[in-house]
N, C-alpha and C positions, 0 to 999 in steps of 0.2 A: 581343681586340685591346687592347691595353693602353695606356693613355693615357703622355705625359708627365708625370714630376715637374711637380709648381708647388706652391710654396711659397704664394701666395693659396687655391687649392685647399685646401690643407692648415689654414690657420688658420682658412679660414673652416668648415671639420669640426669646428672647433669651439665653434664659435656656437651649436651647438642645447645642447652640454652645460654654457656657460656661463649660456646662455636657465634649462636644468631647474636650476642651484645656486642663480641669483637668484629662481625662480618658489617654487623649496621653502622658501628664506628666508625670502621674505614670506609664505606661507601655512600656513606650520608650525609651532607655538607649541613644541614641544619642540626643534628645531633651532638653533630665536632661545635659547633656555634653554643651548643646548649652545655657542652662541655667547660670550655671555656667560660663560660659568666660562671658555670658550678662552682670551679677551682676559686675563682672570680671571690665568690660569697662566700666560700669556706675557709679561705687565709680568711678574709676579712673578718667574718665571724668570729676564727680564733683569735683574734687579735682583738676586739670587742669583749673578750670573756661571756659566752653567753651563757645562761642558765639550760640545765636540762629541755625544759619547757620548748624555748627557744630553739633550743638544737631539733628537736624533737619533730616541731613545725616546718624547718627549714629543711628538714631531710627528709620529710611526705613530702613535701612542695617540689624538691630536686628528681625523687622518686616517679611522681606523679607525672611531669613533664617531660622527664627522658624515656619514660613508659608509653606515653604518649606520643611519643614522638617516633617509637621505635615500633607500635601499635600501627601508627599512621603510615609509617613506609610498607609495613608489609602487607597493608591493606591496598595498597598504591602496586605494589607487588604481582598480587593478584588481579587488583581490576586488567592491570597490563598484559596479561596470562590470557587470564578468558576475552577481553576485549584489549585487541594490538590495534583495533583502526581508532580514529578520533571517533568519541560517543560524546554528544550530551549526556546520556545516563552516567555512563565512567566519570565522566569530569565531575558529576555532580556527586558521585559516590567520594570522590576523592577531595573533593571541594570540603561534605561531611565532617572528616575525617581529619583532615589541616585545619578548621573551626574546632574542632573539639583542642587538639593542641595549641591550637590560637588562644581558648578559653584556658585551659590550666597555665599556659606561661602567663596570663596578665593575673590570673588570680597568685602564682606565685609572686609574681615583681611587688604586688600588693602586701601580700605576707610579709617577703622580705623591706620593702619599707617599712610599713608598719614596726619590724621587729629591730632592725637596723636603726632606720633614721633617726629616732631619738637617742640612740648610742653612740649612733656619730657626734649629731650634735653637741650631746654632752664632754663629747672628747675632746671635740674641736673647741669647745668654749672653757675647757680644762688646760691647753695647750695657750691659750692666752693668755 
């Protein structure tokens, strides 16, 4: 049987996932780290004027790696749960897991050059 639409319903569905972004923030020293370069490249960006396009790319990239990262912890989480002694298999599940976020921050830092550093450039050679 299927309930009715409600919009209360629906926003508060999303209280448990706004509970796990604030809970990872404060307990995760690599995400607070991932934080910081974000602010980092968003002033910077505004300040660069970047096009749609550009925004567009740098905010999947931001997306993608704080997602990642917040992915990776609770996967770190769990291995910890069902396995509390040292495991080779654990370490390497988590090992997995920190590689995939290792892979989305260098393909971000990539984006973000790419999209930046000739912006900069051109500012810095504007300012002379």
């Amino acid at each position: 049987m299927h309930k009715p639409f409600s919009f209360k319903v629906r926003i508060q569905s999303f209280l448990p996932a706004i509970k796990g972004i604030k809970d990872a923030f404060i307990s995760e020293h690599n995400l607070r780290i991932h934080a910081f370069f974000t602010i980092f490249v968003l002033l910077l960006s505004a300040f660069l004027n970047l096009n749609a396009v550009e925004w567009s790319i740098l905010i999947i990239c931001i997306a993608l790696v704080i997602g990642a990262e917040i992915l990776n912890s609770a996967i770190e989480q769990v291995v910890n749960l069902v396995s509390p002694e040292i495991s080779a298999k654990a370490g390497r599940i988590k090992d997995f897991a920190a590689g995939a976020v290792l892979i989305f921050s260098i393909a971000a830092i990539l984006a973000g050059l790419f999209i930046l550093g000739p912006k900069l450039y051109h500012s810095y050679n504007h300012l002379r």
